[in-house]
C-alpha distance (Angstrom), angle and dihedral (degrees) to the residues before:
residue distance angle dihedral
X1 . . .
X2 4.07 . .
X3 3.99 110.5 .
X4 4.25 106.5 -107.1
X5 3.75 120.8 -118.0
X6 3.75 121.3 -141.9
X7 4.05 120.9 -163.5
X8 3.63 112.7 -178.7
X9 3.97 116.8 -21.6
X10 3.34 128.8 -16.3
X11 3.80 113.5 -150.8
X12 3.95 126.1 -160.9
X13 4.09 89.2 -166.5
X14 3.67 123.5 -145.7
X15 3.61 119.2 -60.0
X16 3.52 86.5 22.0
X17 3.37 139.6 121.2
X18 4.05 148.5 -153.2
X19 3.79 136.6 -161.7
X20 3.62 120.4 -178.6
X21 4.05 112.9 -173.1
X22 3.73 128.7 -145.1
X23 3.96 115.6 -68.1
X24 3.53 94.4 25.4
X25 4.06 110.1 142.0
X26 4.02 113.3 -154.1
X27 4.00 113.8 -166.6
X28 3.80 123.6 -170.7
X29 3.91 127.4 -153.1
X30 3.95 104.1 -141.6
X31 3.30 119.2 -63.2
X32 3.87 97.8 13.1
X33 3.76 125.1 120.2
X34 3.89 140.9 159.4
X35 3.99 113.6 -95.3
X36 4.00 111.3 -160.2
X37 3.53 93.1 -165.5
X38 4.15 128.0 -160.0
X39 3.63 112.6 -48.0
X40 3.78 96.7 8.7
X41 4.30 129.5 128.6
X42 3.56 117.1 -123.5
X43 3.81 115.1 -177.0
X44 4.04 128.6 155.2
X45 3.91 113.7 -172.3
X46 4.32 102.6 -169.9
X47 3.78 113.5 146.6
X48 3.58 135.6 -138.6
X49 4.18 89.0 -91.3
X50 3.61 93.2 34.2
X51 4.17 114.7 39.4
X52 3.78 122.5 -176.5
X53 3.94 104.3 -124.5
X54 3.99 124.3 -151.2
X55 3.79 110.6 -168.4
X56 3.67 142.7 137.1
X57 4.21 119.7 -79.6
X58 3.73 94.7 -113.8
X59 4.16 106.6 103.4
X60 3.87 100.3 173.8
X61 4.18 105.3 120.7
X62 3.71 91.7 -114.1
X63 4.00 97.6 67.6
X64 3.84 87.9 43.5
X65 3.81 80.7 104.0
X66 3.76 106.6 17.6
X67 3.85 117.3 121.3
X68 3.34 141.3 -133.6
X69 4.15 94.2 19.8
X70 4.11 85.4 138.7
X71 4.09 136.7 12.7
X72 3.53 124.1 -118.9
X73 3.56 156.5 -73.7
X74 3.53 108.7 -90.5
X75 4.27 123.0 -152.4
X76 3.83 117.3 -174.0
X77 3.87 115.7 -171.0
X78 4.01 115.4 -74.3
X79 4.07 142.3 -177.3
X80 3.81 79.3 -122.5
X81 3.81 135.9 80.3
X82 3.86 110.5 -126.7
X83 3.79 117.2 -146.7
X84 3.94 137.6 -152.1
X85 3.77 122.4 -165.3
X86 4.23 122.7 174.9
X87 3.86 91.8 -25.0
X88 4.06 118.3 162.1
X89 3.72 99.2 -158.4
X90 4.43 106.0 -178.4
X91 3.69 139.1 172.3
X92 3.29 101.8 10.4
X93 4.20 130.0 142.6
X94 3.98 91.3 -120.6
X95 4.14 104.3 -3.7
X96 4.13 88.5 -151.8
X97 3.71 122.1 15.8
X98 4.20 105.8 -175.6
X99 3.76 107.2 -177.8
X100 4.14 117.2 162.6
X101 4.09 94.7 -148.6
X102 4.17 115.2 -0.3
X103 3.80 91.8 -178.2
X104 3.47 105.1 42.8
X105 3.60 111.9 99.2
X106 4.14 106.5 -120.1
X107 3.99 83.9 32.7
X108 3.40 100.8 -102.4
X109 4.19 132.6 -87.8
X110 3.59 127.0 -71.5
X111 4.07 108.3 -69.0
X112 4.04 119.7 -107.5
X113 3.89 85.7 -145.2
X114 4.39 127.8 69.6
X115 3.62 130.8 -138.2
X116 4.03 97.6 -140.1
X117 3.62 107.6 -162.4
X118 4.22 118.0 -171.3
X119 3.34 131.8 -168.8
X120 4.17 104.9 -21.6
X121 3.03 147.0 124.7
X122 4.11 142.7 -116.5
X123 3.44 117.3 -166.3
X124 4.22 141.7 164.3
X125 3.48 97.7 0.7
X126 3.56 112.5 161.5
X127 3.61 100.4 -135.8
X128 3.46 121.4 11.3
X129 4.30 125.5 -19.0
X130 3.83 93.4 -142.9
X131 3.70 128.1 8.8
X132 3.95 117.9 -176.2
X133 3.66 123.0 -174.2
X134 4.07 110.7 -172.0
X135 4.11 95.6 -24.2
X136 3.50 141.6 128.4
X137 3.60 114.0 -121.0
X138 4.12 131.8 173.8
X139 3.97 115.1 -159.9
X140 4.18 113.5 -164.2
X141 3.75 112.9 178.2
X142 4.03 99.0 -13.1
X143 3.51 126.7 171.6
X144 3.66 120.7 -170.3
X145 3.73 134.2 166.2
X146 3.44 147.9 122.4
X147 3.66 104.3 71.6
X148 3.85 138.3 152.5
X149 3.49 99.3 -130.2
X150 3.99 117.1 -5.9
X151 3.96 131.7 1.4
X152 4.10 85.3 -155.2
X153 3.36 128.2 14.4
X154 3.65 132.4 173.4
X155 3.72 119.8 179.3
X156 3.47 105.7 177.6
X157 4.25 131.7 21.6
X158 3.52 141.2 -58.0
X159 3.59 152.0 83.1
X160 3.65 122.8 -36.6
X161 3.80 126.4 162.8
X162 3.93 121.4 175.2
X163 3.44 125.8 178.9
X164 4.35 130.2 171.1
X165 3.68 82.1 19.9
X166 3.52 126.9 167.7
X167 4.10 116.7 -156.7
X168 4.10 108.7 -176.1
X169 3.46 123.0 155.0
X170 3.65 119.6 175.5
X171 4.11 99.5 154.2
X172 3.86 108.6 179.7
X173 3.55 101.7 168.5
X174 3.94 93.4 83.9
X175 3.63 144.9 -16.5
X176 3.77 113.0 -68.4
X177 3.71 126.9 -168.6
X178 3.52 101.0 177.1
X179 4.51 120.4 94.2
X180 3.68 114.4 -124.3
X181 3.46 100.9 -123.2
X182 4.15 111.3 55.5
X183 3.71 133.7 166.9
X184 3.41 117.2 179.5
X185 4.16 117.4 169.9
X186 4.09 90.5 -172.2
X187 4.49 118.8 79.8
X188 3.34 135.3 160.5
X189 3.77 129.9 -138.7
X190 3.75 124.3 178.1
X191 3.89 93.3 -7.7
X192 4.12 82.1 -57.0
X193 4.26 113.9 120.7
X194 3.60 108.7 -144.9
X195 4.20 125.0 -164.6
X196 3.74 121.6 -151.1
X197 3.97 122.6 178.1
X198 4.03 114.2 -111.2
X199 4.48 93.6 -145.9
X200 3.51 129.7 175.2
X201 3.89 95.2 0.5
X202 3.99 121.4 150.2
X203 4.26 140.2 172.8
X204 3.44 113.5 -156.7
X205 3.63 141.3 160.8
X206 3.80 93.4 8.5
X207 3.86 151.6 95.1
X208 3.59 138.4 -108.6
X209 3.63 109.9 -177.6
X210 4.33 132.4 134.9
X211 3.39 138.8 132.7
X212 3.45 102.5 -54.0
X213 3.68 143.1 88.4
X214 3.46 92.7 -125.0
X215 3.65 118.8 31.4
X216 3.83 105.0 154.5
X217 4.09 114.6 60.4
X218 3.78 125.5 -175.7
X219 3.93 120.6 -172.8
X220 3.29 114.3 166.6
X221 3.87 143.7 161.0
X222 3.42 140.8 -160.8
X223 3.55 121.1 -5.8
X224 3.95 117.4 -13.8
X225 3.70 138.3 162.4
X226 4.06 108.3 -150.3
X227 4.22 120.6 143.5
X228 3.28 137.8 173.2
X229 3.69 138.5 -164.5
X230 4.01 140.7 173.2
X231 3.75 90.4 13.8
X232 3.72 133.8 137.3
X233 3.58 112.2 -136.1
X234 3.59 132.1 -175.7
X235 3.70 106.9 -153.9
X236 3.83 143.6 130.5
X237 4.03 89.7 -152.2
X238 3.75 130.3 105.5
X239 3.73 106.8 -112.0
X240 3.88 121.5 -128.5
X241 3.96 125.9 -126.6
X242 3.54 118.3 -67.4
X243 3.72 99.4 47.0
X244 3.87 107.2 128.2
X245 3.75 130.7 -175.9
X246 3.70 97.2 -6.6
X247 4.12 125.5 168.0
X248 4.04 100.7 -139.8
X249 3.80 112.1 -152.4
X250 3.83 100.1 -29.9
X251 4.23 118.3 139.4
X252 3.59 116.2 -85.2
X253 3.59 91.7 -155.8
């Protein structure tokens, strides 16, 4: 019933595993976060009238909507699916970051497990709301926006299926140059370039819009499988094969 206060990391260890019910309020001193490391079980049940909220330990009005005030939560690769239900997860450095194997040194392969991820919302991070590198991620009623850098971001492969997703980034803390929504199957670690498949990947049903000319970004090698249909994108690019039914640059409202 009392809110919980994180200092530093907070670690659910391997084999481990963490539930956090409906209501539950999660603050984070600066540059703390919650690492779900290899192996671990990562589920939050909130509901529609009662969301679980992550967000930084500072409760004055003015950093209601202040990024950046703590870093992330942080899911390695696992034999388990992780789950997120009605979660409000704010002012973070990178809201999500969903990487299958940070210390290997190519990055690891594309994870056997998902991060499923219902009805929440991502907002005023100061970098980048999710960033996925070679995971498998299913988005159900998502909202993100608001971000310094990118709303999604996936440097790297894997699986990523969004649907009822809303894409909105209106950053007006400093210039950005980067789009919100950004797939890129290409990375580099240690000066080595690494290529991981994008497979079974869809949009559909949602936005992508912000303040940018370009707001959806596609860069992908090799052999891929990514579609989307009965979208609204804002972009300047020419779209690939397999787009169906999409609104190009017309006003959300």
């Amino acid at each position: 019933n009392k809110p919980i206060l994180i200092f530093g990391y907070a670690v659910v260890d391997e084999g481990g595993a963490l539930t956090i019910q409906e209501g539950t309020k999660v603050h984070f001193h600066a540059f703390s976060g919650l690492w779900i490391f290899e192996d671990a079980q990562f589920t939050v049940e909130g509901s529609a009238s009662n969301p679980v909220v992550f967000q930084g330990d500072r409760l004055e009005e003015i950093y209601d909507d202040e990024p950046g005030q703590w870093d992330r939560i942080w899911i390695n690769r696992s034999i388990h699916d992780h789950h997120i239900n009605h979660a409000i997860i704010k002012n973070a450095l990178i809201g999500i970051q969903a990487e299958a194997a940070p210390f290997e040194v190519d990055g690891g392969y594309i994870t056997n497990n998902t991060l499923q991820i219902n009805n929440t919302t991502i907002t005023h991070s100061s970098a980048a709301g999710i960033f996925a590198r070679n995971y498998r991620i299913h988005a159900e009623n998502l909202a993100m926006g608001n971000c310094g850098e990118y709303a999604f971001l996936v440097s790297g492969g894997g699986e990523y299926q969004f649907n009822n997703a809303t894409i909105s980034n209106y950053w007006t803390f400093a210039p950005r140059e980067t789009p919100s929504f950004a797939i890129i199957n290409e990375y580099s670690i240690l000066d080595e370039t690494y290529q991981r498949p994008i497979t079974n990947s869809f949009l559909t049903n949602s936005i992508v819009d912000g303040g940018l000319t370009n707001e959806f970004l596609l860069e992908l090698s090799g052999e891929n499988d990514f579609s989307c249909s009965y979208t609204l994108l804002k972009t300047d690019q020419t779209l690939p094969n397999g787009f169906e039914n999409i609104y190009l640059n017309q006003n959300p409202q």
